[in-house]
Backbone as CSV, one residue per row, in Angstrom:
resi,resn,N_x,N_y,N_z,CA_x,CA_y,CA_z,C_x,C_y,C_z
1,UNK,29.516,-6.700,-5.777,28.698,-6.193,-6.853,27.616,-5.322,-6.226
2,UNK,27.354,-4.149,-6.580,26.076,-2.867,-6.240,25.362,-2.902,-6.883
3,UNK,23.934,-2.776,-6.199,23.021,-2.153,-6.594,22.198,-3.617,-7.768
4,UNK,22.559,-4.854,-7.038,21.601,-5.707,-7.791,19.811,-5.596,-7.973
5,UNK,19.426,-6.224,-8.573,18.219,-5.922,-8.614,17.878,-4.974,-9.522
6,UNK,18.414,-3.890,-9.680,18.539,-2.644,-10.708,18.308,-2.601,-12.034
7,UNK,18.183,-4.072,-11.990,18.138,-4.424,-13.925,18.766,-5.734,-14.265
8,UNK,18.317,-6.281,-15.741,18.596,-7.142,-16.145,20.057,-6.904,-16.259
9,UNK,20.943,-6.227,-16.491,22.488,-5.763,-17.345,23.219,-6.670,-15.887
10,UNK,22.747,-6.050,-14.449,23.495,-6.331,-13.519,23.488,-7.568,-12.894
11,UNK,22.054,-8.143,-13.489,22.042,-9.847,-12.836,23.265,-10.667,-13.747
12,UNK,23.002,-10.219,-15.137,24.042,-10.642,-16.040,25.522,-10.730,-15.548
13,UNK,25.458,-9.876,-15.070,27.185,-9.409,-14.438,27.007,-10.489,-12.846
14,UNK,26.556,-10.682,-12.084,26.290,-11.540,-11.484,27.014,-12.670,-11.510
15,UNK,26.326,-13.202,-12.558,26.653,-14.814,-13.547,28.260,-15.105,-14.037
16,UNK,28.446,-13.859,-14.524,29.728,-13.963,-15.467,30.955,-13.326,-14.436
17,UNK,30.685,-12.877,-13.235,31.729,-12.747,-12.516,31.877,-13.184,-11.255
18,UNK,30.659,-13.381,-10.785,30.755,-14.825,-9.546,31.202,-13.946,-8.562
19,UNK,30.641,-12.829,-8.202,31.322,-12.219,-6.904,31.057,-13.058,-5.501
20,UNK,31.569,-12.360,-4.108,31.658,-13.021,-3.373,30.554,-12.554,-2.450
21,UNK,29.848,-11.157,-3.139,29.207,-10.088,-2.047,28.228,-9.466,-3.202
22,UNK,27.017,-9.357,-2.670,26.413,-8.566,-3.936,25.458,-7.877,-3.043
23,UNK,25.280,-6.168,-3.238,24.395,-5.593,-2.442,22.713,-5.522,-3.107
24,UNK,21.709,-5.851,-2.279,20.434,-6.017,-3.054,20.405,-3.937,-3.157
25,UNK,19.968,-3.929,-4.585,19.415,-2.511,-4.433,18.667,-1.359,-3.181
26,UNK,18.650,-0.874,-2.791,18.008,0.114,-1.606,16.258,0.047,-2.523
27,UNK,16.448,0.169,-3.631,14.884,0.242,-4.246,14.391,-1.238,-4.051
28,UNK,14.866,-2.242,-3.780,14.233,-3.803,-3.592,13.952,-3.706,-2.083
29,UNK,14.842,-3.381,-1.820,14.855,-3.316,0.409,13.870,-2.345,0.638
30,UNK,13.812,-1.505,0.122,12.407,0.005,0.690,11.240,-0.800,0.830
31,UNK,10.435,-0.511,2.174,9.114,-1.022,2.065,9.090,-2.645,1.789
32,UNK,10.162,-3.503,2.152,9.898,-4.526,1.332,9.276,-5.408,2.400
33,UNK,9.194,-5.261,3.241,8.087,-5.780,4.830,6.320,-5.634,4.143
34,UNK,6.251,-4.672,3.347,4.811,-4.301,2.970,4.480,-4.799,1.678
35,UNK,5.226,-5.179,0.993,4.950,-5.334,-0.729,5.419,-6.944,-1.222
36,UNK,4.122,-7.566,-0.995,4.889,-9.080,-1.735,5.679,-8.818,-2.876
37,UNK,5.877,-8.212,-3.308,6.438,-7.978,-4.889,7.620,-8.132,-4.798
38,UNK,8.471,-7.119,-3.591,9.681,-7.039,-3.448,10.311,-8.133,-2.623
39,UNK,9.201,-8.408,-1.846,9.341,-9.552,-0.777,9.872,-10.998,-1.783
40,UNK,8.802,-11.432,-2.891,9.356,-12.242,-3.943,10.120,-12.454,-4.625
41,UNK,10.754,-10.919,-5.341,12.053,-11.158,-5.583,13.384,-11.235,-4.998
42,UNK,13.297,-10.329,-3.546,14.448,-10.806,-2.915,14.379,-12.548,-1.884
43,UNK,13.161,-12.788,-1.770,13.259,-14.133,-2.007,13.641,-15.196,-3.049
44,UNK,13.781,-14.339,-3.989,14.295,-15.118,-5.474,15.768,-15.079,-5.229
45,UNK,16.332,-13.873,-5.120,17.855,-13.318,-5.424,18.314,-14.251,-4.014
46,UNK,17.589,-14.241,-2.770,18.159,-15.208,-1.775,18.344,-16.480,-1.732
47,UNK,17.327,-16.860,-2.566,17.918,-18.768,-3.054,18.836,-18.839,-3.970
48,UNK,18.970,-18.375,-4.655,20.071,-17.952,-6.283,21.344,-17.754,-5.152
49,UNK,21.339,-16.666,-3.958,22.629,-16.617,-3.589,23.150,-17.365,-2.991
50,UNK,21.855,-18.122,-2.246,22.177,-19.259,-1.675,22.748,-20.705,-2.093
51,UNK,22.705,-20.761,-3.394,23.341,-21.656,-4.347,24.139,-21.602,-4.796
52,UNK,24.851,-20.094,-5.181,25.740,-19.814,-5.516,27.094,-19.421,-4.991
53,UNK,26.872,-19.831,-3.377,27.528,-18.933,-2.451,27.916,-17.844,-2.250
54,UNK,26.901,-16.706,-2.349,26.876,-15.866,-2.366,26.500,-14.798,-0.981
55,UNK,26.822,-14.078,-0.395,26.793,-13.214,0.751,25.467,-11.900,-0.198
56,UNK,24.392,-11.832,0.106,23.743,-10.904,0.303,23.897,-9.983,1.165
57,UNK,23.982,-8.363,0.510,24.048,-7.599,1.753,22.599,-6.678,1.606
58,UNK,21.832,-6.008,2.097,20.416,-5.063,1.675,21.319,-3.903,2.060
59,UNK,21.140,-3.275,0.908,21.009,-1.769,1.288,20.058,-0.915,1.239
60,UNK,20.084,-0.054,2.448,19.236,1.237,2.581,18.041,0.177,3.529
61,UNK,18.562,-0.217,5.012,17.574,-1.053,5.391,17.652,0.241,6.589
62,UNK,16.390,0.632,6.758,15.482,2.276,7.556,14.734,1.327,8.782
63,UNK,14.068,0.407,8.595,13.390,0.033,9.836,13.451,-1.472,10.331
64,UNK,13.041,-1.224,11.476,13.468,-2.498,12.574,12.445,-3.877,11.531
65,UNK,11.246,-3.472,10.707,9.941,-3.935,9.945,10.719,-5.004,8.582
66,UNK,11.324,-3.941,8.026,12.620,-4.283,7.005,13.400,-5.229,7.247
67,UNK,13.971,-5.348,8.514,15.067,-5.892,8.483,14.709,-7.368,9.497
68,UNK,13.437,-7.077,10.421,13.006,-8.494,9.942,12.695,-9.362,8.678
69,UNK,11.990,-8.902,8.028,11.544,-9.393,6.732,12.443,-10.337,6.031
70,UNK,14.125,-9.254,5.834,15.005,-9.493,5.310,15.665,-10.812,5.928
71,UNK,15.864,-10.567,7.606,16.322,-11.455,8.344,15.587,-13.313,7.889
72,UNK,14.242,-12.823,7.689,12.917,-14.061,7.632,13.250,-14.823,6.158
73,UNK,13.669,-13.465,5.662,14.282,-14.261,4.127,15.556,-15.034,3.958
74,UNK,16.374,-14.871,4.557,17.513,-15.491,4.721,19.170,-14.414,4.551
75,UNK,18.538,-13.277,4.738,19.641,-12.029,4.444,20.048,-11.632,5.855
76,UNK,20.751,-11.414,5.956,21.718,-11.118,7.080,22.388,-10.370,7.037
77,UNK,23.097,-9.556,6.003,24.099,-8.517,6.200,23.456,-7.313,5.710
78,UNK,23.549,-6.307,6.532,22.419,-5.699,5.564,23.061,-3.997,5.922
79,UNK,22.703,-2.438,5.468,23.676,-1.616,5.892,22.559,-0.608,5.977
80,UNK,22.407,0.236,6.240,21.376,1.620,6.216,21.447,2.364,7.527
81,UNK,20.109,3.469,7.349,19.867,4.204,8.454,19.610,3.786,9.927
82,UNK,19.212,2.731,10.177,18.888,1.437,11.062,19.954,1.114,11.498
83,UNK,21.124,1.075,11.021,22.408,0.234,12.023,23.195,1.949,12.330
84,UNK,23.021,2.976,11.180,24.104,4.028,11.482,23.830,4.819,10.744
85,UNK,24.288,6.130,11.098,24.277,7.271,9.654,25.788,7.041,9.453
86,UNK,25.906,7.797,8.135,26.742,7.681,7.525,27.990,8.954,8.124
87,UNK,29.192,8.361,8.869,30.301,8.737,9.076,31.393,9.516,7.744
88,UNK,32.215,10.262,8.421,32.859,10.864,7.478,34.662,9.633,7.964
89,UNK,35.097,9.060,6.943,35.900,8.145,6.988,37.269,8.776,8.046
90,UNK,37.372,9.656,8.645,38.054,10.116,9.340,38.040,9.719,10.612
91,UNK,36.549,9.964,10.769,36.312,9.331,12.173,35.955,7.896,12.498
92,UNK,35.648,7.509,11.578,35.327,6.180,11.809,36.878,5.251,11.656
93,UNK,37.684,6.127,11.226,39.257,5.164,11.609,39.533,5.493,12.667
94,UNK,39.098,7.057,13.503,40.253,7.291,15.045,39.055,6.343,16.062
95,UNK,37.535,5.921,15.186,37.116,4.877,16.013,37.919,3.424,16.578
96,UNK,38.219,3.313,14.884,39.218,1.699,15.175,39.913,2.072,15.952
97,UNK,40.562,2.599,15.687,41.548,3.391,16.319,42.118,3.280,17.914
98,UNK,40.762,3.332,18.551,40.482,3.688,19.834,39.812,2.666,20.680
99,UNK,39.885,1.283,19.733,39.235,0.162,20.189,39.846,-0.445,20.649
């Protein structure tokens, strides 16, 4: 599931389809080292996933600041500018590829 956090419509969808993976919004992860606000709710969405067995992933995680935070919260999978830019799917298969 993408782009949680985004709104009430998508927590809904959450509930009623029980995914296995749900990405926290890039707008919850931005800055979220600096802003209790965001810090609180993805501390919210991390006990909820944590009950639900759910895999949190953050997207759009930019700094080493972030992704402690995230780490401190209990999130672990997380994808952005910080681990990689974004590959064109060509190359990133003659990567496998070549492993």
């Amino acid at each position: 599931m993408d782009d949680a956090g985004a709104g009430f419509a998508s927590l809904r969808h959450i509930l009623e389809l029980k995914p296995q993976f749900v990405k926290l919004d890039r707008a919850l992860v931005h800055d979220i080292d600096v802003d209790p606000a965001r810090e609180a709710l993805a501390a919210g969405m991390a006990h909820f996933a944590s009950e639900a067995g759910i895999i949190l992933v953050a997207e759009g995680v930019e700094t080493a600041a972030e992704r402690k935070t995230l780490i401190g919260l209990g999130i672990t999978a997380g994808q952005g500018y910080l681990f990689s830019r974004p590959q064109a799917l060509a190359r990133r298969f003659a990567m496998h590829r070549a492993a």
